[in-house]
CHARMM-style PDB file with segment names, atoms N, HN, CA, C and O in Angstrom:
ATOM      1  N   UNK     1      92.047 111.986 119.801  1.00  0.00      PROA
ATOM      2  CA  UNK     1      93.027 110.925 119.896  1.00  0.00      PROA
ATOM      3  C   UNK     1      93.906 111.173 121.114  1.00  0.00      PROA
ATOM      4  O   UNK     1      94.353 112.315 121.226  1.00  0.00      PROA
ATOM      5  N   UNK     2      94.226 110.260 122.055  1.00  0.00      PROA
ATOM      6  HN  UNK     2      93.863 109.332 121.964  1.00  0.00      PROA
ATOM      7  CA  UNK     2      94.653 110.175 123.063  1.00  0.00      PROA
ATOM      8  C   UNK     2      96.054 110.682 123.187  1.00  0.00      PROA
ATOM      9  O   UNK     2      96.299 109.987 122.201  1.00  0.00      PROA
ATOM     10  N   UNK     3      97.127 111.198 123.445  1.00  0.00      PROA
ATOM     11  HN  UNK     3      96.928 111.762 124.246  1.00  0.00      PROA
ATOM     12  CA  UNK     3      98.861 110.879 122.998  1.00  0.00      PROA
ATOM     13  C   UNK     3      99.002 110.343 123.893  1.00  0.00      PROA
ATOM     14  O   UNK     3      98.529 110.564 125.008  1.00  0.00      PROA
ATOM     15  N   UNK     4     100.046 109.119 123.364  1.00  0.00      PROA
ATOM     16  HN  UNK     4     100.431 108.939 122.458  1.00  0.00      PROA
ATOM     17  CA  UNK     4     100.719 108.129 123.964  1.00  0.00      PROA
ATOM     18  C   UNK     4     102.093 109.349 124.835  1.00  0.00      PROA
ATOM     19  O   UNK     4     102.348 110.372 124.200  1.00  0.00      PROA
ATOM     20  N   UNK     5     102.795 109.145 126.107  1.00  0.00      PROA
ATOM     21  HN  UNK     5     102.588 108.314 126.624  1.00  0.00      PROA
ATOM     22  CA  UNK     5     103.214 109.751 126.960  1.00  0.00      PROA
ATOM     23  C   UNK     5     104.345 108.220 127.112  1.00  0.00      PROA
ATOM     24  O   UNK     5     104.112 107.019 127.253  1.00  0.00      PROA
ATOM     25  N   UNK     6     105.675 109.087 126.988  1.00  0.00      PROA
ATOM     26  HN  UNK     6     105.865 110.063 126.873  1.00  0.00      PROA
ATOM     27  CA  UNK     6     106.387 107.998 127.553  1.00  0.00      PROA
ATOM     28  C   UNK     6     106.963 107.983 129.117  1.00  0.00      PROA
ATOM     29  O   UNK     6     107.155 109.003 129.780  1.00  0.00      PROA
ATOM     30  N   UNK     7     107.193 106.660 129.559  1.00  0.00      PROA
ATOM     31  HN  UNK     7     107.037 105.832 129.021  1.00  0.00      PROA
ATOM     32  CA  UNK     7     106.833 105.706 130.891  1.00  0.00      PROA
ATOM     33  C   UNK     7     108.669 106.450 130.897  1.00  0.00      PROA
ATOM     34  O   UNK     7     109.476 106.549 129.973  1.00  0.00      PROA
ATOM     35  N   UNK     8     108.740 106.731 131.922  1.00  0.00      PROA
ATOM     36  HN  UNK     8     108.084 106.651 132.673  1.00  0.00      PROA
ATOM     37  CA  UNK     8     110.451 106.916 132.706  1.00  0.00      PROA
ATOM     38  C   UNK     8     110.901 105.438 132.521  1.00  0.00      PROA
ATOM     39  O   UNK     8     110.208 104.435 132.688  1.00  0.00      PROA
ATOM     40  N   UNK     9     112.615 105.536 132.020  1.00  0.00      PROA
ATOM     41  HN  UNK     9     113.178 106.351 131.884  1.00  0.00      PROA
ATOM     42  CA  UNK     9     112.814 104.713 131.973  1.00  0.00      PROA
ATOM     43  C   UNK     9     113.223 103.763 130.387  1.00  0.00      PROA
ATOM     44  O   UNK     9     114.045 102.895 130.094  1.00  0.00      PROA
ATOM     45  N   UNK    10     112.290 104.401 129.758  1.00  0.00      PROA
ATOM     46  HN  UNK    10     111.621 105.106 129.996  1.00  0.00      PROA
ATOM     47  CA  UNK    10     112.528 104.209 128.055  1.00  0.00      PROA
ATOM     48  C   UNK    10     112.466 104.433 127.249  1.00  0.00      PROA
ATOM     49  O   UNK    10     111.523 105.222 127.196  1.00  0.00      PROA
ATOM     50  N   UNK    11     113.022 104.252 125.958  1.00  0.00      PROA
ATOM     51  HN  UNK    11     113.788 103.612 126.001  1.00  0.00      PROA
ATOM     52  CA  UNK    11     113.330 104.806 124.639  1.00  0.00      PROA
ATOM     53  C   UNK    11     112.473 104.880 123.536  1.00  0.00      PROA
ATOM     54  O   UNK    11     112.288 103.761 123.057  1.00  0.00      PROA
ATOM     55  N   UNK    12     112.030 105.551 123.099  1.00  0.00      PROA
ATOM     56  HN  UNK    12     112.180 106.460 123.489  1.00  0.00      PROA
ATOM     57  CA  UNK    12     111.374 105.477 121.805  1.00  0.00      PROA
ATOM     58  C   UNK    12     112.432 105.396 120.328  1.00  0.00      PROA
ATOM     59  O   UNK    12     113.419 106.038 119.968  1.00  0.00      PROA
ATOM     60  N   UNK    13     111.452 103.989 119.593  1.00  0.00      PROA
ATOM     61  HN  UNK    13     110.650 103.467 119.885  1.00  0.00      PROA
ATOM     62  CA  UNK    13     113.082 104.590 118.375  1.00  0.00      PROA
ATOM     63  C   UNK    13     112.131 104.502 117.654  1.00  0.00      PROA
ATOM     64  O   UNK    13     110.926 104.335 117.843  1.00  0.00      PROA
ATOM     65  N   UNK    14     113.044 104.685 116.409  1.00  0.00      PROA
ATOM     66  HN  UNK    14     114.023 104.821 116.256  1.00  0.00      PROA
ATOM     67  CA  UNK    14     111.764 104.207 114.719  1.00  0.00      PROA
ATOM     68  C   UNK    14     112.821 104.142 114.466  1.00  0.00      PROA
ATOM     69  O   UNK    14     113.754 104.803 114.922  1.00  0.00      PROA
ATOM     70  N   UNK    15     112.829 102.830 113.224  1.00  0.00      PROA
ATOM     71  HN  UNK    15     112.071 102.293 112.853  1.00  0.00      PROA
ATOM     72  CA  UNK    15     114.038 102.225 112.036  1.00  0.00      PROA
ATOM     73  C   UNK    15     113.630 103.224 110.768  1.00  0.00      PROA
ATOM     74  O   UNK    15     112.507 103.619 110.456  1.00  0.00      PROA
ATOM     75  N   UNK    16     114.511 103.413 110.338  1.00  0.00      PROA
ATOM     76  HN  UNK    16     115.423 103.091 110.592  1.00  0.00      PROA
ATOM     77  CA  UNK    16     114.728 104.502 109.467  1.00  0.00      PROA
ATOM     78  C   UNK    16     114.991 104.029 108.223  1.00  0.00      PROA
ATOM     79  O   UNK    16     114.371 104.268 107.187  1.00  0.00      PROA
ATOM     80  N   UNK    17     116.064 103.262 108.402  1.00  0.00      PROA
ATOM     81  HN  UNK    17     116.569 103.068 109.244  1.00  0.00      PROA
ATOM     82  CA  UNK    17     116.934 103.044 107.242  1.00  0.00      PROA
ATOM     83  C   UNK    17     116.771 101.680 106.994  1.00  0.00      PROA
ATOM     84  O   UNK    17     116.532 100.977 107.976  1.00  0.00      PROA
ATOM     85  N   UNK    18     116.863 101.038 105.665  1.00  0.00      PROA
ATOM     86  HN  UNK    18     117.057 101.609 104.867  1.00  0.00      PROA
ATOM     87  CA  UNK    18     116.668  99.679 105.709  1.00  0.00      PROA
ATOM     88  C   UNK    18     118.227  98.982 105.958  1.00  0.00      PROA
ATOM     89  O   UNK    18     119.321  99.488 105.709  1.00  0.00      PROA
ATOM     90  N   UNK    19     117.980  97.917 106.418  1.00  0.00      PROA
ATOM     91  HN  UNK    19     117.091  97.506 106.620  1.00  0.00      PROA
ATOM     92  CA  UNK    19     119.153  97.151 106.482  1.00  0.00      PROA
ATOM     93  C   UNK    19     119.510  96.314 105.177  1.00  0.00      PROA
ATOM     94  O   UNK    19     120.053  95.233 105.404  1.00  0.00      PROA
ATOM     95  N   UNK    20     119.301  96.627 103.916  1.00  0.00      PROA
ATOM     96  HN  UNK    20     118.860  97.506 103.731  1.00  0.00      PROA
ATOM     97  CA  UNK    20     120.107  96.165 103.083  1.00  0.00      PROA
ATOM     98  C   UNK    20     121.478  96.593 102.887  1.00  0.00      PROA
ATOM     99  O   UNK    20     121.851  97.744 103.111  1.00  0.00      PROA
ATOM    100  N   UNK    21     122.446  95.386 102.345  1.00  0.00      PROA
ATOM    101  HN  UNK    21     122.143  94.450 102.164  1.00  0.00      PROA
ATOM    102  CA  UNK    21     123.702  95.465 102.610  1.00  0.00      PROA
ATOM    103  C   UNK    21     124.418  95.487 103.747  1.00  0.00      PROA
ATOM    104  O   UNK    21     125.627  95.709 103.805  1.00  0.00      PROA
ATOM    105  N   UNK    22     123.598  95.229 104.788  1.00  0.00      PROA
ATOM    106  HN  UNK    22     122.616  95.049 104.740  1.00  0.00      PROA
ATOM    107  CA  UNK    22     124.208  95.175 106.391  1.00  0.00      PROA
ATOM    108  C   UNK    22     124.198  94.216 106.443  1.00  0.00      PROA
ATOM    109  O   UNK    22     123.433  93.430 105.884  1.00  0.00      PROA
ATOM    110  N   UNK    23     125.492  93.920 107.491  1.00  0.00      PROA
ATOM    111  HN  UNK    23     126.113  94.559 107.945  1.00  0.00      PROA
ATOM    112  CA  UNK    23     125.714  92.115 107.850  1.00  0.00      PROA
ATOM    113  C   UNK    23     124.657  91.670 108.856  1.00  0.00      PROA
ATOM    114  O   UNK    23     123.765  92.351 109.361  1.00  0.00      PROA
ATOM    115  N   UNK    24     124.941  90.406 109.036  1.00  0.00      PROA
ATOM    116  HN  UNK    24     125.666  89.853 108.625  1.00  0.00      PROA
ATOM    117  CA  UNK    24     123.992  89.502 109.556  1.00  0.00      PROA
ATOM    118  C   UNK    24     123.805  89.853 110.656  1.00  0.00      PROA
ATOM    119  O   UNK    24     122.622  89.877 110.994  1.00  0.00      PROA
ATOM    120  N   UNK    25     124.875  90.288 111.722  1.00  0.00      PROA
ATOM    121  HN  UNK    25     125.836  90.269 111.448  1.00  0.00      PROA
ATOM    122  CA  UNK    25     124.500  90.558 113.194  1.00  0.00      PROA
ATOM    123  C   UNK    25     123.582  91.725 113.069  1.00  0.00      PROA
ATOM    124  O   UNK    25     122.604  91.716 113.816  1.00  0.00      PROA
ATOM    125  N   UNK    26     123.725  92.701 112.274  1.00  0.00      PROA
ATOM    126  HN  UNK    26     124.520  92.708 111.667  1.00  0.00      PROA
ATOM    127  CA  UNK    26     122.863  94.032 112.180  1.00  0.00      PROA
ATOM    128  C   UNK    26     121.525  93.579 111.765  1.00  0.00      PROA
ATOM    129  O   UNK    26     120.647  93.929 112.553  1.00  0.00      PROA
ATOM    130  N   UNK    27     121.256  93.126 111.087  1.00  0.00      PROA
ATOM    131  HN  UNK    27     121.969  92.841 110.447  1.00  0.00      PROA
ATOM    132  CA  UNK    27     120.318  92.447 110.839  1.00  0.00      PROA
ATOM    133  C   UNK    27     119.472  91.793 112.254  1.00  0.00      PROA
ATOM    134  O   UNK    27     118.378  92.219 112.624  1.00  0.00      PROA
ATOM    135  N   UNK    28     119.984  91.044 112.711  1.00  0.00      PROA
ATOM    136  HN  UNK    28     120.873  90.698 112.410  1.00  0.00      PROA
ATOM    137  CA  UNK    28     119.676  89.952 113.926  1.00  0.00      PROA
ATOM    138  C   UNK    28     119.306  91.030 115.259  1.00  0.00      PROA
ATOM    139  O   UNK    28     118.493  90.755 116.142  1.00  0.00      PROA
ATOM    140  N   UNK    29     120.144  92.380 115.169  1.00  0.00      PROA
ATOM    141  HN  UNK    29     120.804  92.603 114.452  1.00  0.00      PROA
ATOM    142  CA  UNK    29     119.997  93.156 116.394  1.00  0.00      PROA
ATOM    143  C   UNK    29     119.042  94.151 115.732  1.00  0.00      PROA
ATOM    144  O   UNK    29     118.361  94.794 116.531  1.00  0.00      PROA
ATOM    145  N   UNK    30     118.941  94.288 115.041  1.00  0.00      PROA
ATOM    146  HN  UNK    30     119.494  93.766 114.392  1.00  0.00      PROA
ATOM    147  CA  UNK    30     117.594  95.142 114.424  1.00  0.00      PROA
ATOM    148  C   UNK    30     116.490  94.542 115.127  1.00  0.00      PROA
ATOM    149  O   UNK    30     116.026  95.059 116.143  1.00  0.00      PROA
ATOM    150  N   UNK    31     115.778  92.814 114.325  1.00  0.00      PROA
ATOM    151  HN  UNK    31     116.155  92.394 113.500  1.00  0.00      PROA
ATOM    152  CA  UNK    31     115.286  92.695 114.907  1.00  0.00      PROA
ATOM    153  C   UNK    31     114.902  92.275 116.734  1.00  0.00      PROA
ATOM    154  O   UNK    31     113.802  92.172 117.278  1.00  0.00      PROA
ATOM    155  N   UNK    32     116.299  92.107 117.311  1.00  0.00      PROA
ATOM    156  HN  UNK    32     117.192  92.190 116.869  1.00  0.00      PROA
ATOM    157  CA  UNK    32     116.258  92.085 118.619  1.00  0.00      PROA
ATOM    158  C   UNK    32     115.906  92.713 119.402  1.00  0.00      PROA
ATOM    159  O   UNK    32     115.627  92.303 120.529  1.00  0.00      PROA
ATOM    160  N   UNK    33     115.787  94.336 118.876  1.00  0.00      PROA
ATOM    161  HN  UNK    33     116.013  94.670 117.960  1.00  0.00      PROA
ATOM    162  CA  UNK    33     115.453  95.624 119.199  1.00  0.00      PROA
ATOM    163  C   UNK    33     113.510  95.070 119.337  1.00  0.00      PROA
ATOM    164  O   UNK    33     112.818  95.311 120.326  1.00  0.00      PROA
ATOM    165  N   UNK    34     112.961  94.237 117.923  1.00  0.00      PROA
ATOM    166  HN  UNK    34     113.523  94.042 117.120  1.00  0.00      PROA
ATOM    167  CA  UNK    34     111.636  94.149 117.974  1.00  0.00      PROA
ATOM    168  C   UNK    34     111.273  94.889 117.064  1.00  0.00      PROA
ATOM    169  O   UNK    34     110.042  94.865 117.049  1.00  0.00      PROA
ATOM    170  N   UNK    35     111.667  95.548 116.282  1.00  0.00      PROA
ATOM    171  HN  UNK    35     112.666  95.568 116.295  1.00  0.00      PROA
ATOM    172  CA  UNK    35     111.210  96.099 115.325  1.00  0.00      PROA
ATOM    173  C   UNK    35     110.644  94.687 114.360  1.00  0.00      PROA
ATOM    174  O   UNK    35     111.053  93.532 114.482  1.00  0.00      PROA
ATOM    175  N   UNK    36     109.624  95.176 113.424  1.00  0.00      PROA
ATOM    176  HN  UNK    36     109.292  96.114 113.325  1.00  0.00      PROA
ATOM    177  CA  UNK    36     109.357  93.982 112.926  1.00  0.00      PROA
ATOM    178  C   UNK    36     109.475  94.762 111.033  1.00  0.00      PROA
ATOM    179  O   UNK    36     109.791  94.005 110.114  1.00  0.00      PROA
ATOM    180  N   UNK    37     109.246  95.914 110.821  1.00  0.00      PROA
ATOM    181  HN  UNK    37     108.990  96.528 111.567  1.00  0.00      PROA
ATOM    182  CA  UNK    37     108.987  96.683 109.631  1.00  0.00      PROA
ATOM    183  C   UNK    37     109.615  98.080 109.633  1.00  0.00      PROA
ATOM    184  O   UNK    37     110.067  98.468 110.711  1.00  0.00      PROA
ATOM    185  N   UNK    38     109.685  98.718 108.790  1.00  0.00      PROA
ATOM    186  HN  UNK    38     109.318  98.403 107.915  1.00  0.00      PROA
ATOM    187  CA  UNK    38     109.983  99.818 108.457  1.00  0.00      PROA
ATOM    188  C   UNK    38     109.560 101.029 108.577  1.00  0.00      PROA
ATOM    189  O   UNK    38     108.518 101.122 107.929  1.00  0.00      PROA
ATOM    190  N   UNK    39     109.868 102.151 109.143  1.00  0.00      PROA
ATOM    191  HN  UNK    39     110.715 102.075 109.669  1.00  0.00      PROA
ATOM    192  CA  UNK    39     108.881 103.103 109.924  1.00  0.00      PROA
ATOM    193  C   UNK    39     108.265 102.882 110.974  1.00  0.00      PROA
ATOM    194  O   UNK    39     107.334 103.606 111.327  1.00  0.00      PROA
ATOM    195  N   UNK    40     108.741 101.665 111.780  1.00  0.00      PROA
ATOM    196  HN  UNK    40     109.497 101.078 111.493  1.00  0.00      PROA
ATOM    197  CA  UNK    40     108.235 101.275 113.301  1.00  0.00      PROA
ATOM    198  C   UNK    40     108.392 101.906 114.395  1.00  0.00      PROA
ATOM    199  O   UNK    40     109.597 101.977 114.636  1.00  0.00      PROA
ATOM    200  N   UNK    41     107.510 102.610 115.508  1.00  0.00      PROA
ATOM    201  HN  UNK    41     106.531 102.553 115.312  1.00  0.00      PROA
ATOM    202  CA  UNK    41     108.317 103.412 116.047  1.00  0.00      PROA
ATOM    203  C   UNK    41     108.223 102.188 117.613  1.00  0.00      PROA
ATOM    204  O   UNK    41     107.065 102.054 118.010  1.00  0.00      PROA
ATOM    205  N   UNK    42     108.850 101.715 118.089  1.00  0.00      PROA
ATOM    206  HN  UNK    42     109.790 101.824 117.767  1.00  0.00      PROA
ATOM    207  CA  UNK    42     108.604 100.980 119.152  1.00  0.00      PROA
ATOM    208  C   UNK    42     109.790 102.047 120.343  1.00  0.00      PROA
ATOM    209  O   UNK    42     110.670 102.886 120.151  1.00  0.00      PROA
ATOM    210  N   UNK    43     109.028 101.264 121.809  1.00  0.00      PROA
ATOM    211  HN  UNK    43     108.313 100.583 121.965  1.00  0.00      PROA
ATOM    212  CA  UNK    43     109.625 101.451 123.143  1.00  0.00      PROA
ATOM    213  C   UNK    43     110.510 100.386 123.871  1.00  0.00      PROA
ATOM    214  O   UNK    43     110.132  99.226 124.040  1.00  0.00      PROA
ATOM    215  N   UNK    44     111.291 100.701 124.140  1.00  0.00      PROA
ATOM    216  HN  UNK    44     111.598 101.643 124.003  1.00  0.00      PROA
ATOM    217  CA  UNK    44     112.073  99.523 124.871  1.00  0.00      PROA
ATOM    218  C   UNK    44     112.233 100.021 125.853  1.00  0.00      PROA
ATOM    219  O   UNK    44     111.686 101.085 126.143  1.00  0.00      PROA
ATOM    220  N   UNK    45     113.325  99.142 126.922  1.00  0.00      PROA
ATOM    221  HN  UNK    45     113.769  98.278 126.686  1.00  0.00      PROA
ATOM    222  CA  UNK    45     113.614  99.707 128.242  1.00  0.00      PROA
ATOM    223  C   UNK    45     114.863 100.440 127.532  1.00  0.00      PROA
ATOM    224  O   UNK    45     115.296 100.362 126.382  1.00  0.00      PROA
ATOM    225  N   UNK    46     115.391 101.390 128.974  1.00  0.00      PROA
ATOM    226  HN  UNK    46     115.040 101.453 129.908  1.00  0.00      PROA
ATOM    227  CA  UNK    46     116.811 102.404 128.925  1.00  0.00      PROA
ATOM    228  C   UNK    46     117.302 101.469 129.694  1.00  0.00      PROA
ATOM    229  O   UNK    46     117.079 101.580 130.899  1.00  0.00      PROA
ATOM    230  N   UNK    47     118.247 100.084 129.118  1.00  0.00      PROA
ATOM    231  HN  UNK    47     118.429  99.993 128.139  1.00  0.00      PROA
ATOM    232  CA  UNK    47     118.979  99.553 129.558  1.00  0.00      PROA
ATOM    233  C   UNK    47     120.662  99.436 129.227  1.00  0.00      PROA
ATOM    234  O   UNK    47     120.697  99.707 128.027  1.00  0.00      PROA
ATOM    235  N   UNK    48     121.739  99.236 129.562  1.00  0.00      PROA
ATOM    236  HN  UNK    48     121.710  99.016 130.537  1.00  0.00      PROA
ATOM    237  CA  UNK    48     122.948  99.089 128.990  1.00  0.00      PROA
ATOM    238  C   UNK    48     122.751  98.012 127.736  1.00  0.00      PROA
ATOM    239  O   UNK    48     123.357  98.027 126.665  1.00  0.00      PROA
ATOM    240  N   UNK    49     122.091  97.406 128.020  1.00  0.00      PROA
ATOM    241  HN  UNK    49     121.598  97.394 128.891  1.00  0.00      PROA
ATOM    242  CA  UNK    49     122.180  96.453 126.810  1.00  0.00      PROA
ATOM    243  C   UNK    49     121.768  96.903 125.418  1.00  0.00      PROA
ATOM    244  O   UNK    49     122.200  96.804 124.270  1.00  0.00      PROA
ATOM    245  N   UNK    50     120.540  97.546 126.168  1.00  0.00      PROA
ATOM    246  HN  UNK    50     120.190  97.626 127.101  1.00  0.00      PROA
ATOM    247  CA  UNK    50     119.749  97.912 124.798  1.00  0.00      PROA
ATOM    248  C   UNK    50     120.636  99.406 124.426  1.00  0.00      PROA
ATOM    249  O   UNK    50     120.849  99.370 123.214  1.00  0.00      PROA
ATOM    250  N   UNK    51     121.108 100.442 124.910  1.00  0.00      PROA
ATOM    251  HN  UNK    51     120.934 100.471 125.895  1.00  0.00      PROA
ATOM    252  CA  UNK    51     122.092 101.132 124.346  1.00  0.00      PROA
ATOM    253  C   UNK    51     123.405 100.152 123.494  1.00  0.00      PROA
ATOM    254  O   UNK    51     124.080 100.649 122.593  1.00  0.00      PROA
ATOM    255  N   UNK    52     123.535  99.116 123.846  1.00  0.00      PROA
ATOM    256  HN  UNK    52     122.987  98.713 124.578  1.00  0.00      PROA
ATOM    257  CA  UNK    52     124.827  98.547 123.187  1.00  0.00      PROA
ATOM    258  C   UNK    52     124.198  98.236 121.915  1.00  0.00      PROA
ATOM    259  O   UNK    52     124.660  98.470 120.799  1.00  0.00      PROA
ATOM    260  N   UNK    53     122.884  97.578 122.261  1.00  0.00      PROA
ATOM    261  HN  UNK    53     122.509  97.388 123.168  1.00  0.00      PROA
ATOM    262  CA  UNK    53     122.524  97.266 120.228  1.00  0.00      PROA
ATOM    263  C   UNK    53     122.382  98.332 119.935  1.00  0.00      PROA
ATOM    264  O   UNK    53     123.258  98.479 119.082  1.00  0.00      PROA
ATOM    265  N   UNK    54     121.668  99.631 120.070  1.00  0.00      PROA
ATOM    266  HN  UNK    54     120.958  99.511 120.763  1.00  0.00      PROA
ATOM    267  CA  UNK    54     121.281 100.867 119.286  1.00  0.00      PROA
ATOM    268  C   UNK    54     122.619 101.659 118.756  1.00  0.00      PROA
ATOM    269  O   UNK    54     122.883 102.330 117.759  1.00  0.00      PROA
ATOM    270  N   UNK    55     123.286 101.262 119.864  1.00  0.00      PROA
ATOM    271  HN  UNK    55     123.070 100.717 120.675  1.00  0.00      PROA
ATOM    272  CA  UNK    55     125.280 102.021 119.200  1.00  0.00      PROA
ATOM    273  C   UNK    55     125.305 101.154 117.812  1.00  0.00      PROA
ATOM    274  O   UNK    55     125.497 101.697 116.724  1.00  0.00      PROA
ATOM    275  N   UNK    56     125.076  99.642 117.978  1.00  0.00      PROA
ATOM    276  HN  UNK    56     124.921  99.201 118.862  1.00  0.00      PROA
ATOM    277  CA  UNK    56     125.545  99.146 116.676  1.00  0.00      PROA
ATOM    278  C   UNK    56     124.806  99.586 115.750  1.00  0.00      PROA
ATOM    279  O   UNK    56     125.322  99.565 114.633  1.00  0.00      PROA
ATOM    280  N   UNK    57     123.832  99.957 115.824  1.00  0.00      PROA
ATOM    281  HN  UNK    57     123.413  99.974 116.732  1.00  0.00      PROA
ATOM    282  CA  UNK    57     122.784 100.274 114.085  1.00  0.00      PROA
ATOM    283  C   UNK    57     122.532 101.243 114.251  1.00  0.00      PROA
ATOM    284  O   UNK    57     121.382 101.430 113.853  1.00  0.00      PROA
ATOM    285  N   UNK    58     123.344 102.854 115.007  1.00  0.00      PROA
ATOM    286  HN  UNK    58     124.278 102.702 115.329  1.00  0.00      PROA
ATOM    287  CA  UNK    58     122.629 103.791 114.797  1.00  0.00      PROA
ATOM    288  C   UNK    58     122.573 104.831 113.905  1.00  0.00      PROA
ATOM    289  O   UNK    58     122.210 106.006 113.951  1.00  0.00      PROA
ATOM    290  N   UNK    59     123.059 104.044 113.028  1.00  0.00      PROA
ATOM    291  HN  UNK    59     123.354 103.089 112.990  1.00  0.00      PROA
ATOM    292  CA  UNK    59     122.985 104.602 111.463  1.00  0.00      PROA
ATOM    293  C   UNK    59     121.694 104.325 110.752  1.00  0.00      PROA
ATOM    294  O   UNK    59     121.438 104.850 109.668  1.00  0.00      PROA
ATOM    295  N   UNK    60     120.749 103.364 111.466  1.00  0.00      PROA
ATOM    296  HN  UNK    60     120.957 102.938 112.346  1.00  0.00      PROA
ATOM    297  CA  UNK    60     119.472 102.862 110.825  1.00  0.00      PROA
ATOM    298  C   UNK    60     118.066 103.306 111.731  1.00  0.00      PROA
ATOM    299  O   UNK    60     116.886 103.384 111.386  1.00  0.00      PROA
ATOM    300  N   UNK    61     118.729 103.551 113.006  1.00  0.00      PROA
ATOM    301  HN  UNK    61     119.687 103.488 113.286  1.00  0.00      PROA
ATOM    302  CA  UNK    61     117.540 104.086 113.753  1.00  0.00      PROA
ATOM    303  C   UNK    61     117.516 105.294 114.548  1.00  0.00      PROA
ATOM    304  O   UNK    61     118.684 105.639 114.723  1.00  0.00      PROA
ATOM    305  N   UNK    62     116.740 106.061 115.087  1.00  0.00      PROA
ATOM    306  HN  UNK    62     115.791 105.780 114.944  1.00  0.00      PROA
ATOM    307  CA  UNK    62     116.829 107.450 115.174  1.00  0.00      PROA
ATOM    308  C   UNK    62     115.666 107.195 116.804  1.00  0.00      PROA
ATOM    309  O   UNK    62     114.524 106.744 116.887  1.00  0.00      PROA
ATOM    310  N   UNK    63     116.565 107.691 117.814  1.00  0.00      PROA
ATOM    311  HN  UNK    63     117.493 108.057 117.746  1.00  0.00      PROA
ATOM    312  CA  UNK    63     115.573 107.783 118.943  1.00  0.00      PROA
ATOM    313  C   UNK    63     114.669 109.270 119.072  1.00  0.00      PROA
ATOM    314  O   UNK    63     114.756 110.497 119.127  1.00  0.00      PROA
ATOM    315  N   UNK    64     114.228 108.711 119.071  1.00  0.00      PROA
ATOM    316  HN  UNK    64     114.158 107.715 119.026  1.00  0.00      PROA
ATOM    317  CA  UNK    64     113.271 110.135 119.681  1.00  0.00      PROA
ATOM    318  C   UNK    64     112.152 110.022 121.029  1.00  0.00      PROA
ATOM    319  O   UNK    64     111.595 109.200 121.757  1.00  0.00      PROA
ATOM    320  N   UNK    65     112.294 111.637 120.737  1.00  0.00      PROA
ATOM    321  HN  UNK    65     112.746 112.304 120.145  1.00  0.00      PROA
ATOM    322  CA  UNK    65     112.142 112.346 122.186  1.00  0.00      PROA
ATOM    323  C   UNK    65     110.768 112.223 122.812  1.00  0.00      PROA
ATOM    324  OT1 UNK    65     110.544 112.726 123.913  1.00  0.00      PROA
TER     325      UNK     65
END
């Protein structure tokens, strides 16, 4: 099996935690992130923006290395 190698430049996360009982924007920036399920590990860019949603939910998602 090949390992995936991450590209300079971006983040790996996985959602951790479910968003029950979180308000609606947490919700909305969860999936803005692209996550679609639970235990997802997706890549985004290392942008200011995308650090501003991950500050808001980073009680639900966990970057890794």
């Amino acid at each position: 099996m090949a390992t995936k190698t991450k590209t300079p430049g971006t983040l790996k996360l996985k959602w951790i935690r479910s968003f029950i009982g979180c308000t609606r924007d947490m919700r909305q920036t969860i999936r803005g992130l692209g996550f679609r399920r639970m235990q997802q590990v997706i890549e985004c860019a290392d942008t200011p923006e995308t650090r501003g949603m991950i500050a808001k939910v980073h009680h639900l998602v966990e970057i890794q290395g």
